[in-house]
N, C-alpha and C positions, 0 to 999 in steps of 0.2 A: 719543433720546440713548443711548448708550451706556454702560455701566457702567462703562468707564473713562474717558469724557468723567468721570460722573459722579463718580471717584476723585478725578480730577485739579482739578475744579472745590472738592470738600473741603479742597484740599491750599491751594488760596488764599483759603478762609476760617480757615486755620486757622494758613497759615505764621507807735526807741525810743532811745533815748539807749544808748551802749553804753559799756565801761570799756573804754579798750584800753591796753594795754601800750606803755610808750618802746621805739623797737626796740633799747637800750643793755639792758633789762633780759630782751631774749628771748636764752636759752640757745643757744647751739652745740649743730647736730645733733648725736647718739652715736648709736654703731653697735648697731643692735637686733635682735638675733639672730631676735628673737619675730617680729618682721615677714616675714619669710620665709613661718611661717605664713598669716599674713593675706594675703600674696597669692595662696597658693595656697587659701586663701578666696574672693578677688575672681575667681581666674580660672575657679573652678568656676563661680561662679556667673554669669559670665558666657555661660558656654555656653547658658544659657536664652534668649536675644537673638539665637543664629542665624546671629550677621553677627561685626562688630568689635566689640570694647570699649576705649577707652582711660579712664584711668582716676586722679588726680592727686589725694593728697595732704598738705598739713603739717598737723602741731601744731604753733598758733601760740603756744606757749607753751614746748614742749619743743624745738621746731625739727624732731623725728622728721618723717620725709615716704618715702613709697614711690611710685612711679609703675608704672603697667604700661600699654607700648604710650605713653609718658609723650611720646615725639619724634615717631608717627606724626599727620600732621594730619585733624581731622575736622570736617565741616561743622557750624559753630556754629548754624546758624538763626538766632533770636530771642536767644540768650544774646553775641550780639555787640551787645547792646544796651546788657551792662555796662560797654564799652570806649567807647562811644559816652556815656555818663550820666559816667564819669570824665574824658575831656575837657570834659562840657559845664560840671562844676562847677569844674575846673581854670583854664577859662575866667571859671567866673564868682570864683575868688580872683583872678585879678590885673586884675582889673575891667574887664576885655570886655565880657562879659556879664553883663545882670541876669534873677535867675528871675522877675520880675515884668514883664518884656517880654512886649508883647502881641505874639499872632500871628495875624492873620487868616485866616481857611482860606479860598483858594478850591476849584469844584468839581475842579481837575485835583491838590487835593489829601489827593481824598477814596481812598484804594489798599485794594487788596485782602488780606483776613488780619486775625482778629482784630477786627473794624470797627465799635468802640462809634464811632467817631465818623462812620465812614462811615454806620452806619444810623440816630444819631438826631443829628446834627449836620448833616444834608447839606444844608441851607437856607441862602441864600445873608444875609452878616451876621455869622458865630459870629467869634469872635475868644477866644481860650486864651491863659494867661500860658503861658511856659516850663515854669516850675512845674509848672502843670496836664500839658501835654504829656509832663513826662518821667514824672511818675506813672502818668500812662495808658501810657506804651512800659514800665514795669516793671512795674506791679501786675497790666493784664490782658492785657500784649503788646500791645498796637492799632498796627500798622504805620502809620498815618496819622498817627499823633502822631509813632512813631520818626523817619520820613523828615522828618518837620519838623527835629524835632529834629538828628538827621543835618544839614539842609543849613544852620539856625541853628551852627553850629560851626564849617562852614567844607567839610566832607565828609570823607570817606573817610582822604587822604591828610593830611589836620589829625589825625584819630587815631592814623591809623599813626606819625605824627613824635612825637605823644608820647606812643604807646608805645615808641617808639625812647629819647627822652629821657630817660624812667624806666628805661632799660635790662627791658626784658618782650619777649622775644623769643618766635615762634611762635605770634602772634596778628597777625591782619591783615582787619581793616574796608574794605574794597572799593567795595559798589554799595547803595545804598537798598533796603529790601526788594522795591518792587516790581518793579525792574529782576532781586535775584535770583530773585525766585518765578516770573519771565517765563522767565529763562533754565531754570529747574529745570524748568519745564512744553512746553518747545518753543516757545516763543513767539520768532518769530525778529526783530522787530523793533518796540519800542513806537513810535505818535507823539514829537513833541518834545511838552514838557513840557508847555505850555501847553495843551495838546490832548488831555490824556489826561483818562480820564473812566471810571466802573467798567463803565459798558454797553459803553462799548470796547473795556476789556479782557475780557471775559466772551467778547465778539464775536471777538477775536483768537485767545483759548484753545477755540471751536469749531472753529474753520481748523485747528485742528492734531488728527492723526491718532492710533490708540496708536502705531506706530512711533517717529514723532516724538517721542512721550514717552518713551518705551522709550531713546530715544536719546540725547534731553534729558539725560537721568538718569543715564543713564552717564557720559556727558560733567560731567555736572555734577560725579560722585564724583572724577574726575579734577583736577575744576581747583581752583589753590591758593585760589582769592580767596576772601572770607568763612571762613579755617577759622582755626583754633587747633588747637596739641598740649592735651593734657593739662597736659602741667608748665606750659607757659605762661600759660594761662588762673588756674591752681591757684596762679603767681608773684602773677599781676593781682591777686588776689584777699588772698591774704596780705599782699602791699605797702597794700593798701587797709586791709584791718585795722591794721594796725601805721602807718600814716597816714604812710607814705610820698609815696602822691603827692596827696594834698591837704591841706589845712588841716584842723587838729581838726574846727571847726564844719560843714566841709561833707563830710569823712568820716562825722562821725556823720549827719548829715542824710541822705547816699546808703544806706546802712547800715542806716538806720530805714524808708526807702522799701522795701528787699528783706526786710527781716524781713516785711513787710507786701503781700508778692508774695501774688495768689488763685491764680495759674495750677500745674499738677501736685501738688497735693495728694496722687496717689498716687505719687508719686518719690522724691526722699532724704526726704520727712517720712513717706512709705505706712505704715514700719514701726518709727518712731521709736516714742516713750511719748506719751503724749498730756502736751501743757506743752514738748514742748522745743521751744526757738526756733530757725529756720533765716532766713540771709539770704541769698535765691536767685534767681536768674534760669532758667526754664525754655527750650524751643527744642525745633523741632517741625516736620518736613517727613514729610508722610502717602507718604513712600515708603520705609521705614525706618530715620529720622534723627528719634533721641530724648535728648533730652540735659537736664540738669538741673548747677547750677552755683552754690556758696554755700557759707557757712560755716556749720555747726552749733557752739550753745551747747551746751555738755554740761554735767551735773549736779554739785553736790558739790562743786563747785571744782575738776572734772579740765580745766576751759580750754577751749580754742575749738578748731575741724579747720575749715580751706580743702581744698573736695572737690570734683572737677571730674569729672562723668560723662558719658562722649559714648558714644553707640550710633549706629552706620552700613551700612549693604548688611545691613539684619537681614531675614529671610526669615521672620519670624514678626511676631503683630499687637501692635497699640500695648499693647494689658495686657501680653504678656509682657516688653515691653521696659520699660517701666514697674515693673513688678515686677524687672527685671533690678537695675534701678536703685537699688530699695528697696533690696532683700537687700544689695549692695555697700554702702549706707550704714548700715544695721543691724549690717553686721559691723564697719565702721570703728569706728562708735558706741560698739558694743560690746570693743572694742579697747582705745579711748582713754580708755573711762567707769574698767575695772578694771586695767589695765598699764600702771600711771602711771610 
């Protein structure tokens, strides 16, 4: 096997109650001169990532918000998984859906990335509420659970219409993960559905060559589907807190699920204070596409920040993009904790 088979095979294991404010009582942005500063903050310390940075976003208290690179779109990963978890409880207010719906797993829905369920679930019998499902697609990313979840909702274009609804523009939910980890690796054609299976897919991603990936990749940075800007994502996010688009009870429920995310521990929390809360969705494509997405509690009563970090075409390894990540949210942090 080749060492870039061997990259590429990486790349598809790996693709509390809160107080929130009426949005009547959140303040109208003012123009903050200090901000100028801090981006010229974010944008140094983006140069450590090698590649792109976009980069989004508010005090959800003050209304202040900065974007840089905030309209160019970048490949979500795994953090398209918050857009997918806000329709499915959107669905479950107007009684569509319940999270205590069982779901049977069969083997063509065991997918690559991520794979608590695929490697200790894979016997034929399991059956997961919703519930369970969407904890596993946010706490440790399990694509097996997302794509359930994804196709309990209705798919792709059931998210996009409401995020259209909500007016949240520059985010767009597309293909299940494994369709896009297939595409992002050269895989040019999976079985129908029914048929798929992980030794298949493993089997499909040796038939592809480096070129092919090489070309995959490129292709992939190109195309819209699965990406988000910064602002938009950074919108989803703040609209979520301020309980725009769901009911209190299932805001706070989604909300208490991502304060309680394990995945990127070294990202927006790498260089926070030990104690502070973050509610986050990470996203992860081992060709360098690193991204991390959530709102930090800040201390003292200086309020909440909706922060949205996307890293793309980085030329350097997963710590330093990681690290990229930190730093940009240690200085936000640090921003919003003293320049109230």
């Amino acid at each position: 096997m080749t060492a870039s088979l061997c990259h590429a095979l990486r790349v598809a294991s790996r693709v509390a109650l809160v107080v929130i404010l009426p949005a009547a009582a959140v303040a109208q942005a003012k123009p903050d001169p200090n901000l100028v500063h801090l981006r010229g903050e974010l944008e140094r310390f983006s140069l450590l990532a090698r590649g792109k940075v976009g980069v989004g976003i508010v005090h959800l208290e003050s209304g202040r918000e900065l974007f840089v690179n905030g309209a160019e779109r970048f490949p979500m990963a795994s953090t398209f998984k918050v857009p997918i978890a806000v329709t499915l409880f959107d669905l479950v207010d107007r009684g569509r859906l319940r999270l205590d719906s069982m779901i049977s797993l069969a083997p063509s829905d065991l997918h690559p990335g991520s794979g608590t369920i695929s490697n200790l679930l894979n016997d034929p019998g399991v059956s997961l509420s919703l519930l369970n499902l969407t904890e596993l697609m946010l706490l440790i990313s399990d694509n097996s659970a997302t794509d359930l979840v994804l196709k309990a909702v209705g798919g792709g274009k059931v998210v996009n219409a409401r995020l259209a609804a909500v007016e949240v523009q520059g985010v767009s939910v597309d293909r299940p993960t494994i369709d896009l980890i297939a595409d992002a690796l050269g895989i040019k054609a999976l079985p129908p559905e029914p048929e798929r299976t992980l030794p298949g897919f493993v089997a499909l991603l040796r038939g592809t060559t480096d070129s092919s990936r090489r070309a995959a990749r490129d292709a992939f940075y190109r195309d819209p589907r699965d990406t988000a800007t910064p602002e938009g994502m950074t919108r989803l996010l703040t609209k979520l807190w301020r309980q725009q688009l769901l009911s209190p009870a299932s805001s706070s429920r989604l909300l208490d699920i991502m304060f309680r995310c394990e995945t990127g521990p070294l990202r927006i929390k790498g260089l926070l204070p030990p104690g502070i809360r973050v509610a986050h969705k990470t996203g992860t494509l081992d060709f360098g596409v690193t991204n991390d997405v959530g709102i930090i509690e800040l201390p003292d009563g200086a309020g909440h920040v909706a922060l949205s970090v996307f890293v793309k075409e980085s030329g350097t390894n997963l710590e330093a993009q990681e690290r990229t990540i930190a730093q940009i949210a240690r200085a936000v942090y640090d921003y919003f904790t003293f320049a109230r």
